[in-house]
Phi, psi and omega in degrees: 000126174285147204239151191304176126251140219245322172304165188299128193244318179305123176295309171222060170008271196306324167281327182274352158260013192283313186316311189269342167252041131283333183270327174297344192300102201088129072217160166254188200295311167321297190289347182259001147291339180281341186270333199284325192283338175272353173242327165328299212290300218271346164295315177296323167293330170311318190301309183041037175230096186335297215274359154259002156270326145323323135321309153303313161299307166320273211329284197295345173272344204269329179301303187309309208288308182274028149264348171093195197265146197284139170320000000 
């Protein structure tokens, strides 16, 4: 069983989020919410071990709540 990894993992951090607000670039709120759920989805299959996508979710609800409600 594999464990999340929380640490810095990315070879290149910056080019991949200039990348991920770049695919958001044209879209309104519907389709870049359609686009965030098509890449989740399509990362959990790739992780594809039920129990650090459990993790991964904790990890990402717990991350949400404390920042608290969006303005």
């Amino acid at each position: 069983m594999s464990a999340l990894i929380t640490s810095p993992h990315l070879a290149a951090p910056d080019a991949f989020y200039a990348a991920l607000i770049d695919a958001h670039r044209g879209l309104d709120a519907a389709g870049s919410a359609a686009l965030n759920a098509s890449l989740v989805l399509l990362l959990a299959n790739h992780v594809g071990d039920a129990a650090v996508l459990d993790e991964a979710l904790a990890a990402a609800r717990s991350a949400a709540l404390a920042a608290g409600p969006a303005s």
